[in-house]
C-alpha positions as CSV (number, residue, x, y, z in Angstrom):
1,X,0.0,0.0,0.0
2,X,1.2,3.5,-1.1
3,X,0.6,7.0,1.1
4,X,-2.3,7.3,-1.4
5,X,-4.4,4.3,-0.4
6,X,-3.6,5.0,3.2
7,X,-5.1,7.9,3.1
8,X,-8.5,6.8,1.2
9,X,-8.6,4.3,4.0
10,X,-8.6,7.3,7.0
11,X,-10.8,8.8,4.4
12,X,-13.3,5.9,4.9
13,X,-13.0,5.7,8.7
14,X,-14.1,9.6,8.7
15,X,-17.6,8.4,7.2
16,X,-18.5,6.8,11.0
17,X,-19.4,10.2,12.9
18,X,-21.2,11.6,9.6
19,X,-23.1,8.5,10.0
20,X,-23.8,8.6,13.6
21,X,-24.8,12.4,12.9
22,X,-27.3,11.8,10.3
23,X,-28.8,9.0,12.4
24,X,-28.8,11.0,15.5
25,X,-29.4,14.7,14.8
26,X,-32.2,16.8,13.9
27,X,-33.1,17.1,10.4
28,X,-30.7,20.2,9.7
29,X,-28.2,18.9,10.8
30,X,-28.4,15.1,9.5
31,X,-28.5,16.8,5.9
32,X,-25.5,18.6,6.7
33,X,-23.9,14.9,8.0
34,X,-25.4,13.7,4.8
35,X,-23.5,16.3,2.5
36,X,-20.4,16.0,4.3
37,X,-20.3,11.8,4.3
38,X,-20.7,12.5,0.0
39,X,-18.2,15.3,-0.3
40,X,-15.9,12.4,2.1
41,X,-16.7,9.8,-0.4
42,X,-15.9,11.5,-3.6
43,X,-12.4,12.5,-2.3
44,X,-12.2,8.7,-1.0
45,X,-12.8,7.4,-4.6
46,X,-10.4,10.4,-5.9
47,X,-7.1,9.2,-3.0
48,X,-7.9,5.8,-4.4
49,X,-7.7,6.2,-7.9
50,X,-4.4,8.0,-7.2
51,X,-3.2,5.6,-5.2
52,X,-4.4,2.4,-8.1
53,X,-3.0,4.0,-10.9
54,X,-6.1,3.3,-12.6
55,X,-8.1,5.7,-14.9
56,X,-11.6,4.2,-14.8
57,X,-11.4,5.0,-11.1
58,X,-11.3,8.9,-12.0
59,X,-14.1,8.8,-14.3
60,X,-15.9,7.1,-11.5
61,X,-14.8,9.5,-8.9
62,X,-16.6,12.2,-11.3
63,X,-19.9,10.7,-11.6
64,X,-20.0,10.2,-8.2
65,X,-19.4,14.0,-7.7
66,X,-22.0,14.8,-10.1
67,X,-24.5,12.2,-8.9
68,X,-24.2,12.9,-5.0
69,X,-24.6,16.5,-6.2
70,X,-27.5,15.8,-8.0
71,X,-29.3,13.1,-5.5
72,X,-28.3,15.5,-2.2
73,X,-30.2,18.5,-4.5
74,X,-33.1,16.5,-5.1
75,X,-33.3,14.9,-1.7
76,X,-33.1,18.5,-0.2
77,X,-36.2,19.7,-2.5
78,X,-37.8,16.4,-1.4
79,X,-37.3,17.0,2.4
80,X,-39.0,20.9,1.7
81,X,-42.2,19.3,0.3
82,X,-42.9,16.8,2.7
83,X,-42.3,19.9,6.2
């Protein structure tokens, strides 16, 4: 294992509290866990591409940024309806 993949790994591990957060915490506040634990996992994918060498692992990096983007925009507009 390389620096790069060490650090997607400590990466991961920082998902736990966003999880605990967004299980926990008022609504506010769990969408803000919920943001955070995307933004996490998109830099995740990005250390691990890095660290694989791989190129397909980039491209999936950047749908994942778009699609959490997307999906946290819509969840948002879905969570305004139903207060």
């Amino acid at each position: 294992m390389n620096v790069w993949l060490w650090a997607a790994c400590c990466t991961v591990v920082l998902l736990a509290p966003c999880m605990a957060v967004a299980l926990r915490a008022p609504l506010a506040d769990a969408v803000v866990a919920l943001e955070t634990a995307g933004a996490l996992s998109v830099v995740a994918v990005s250390l691990a591409a890095e660290g694989l060498g791989e190129s397909y692992v980039w491209d999936m990096a950047i749908v994942l940024a778009f699609v959490q983007l997307v999906g946290s925009l819509l969840f948002v507009r879905y969570l305004e309806r139903g207060l």
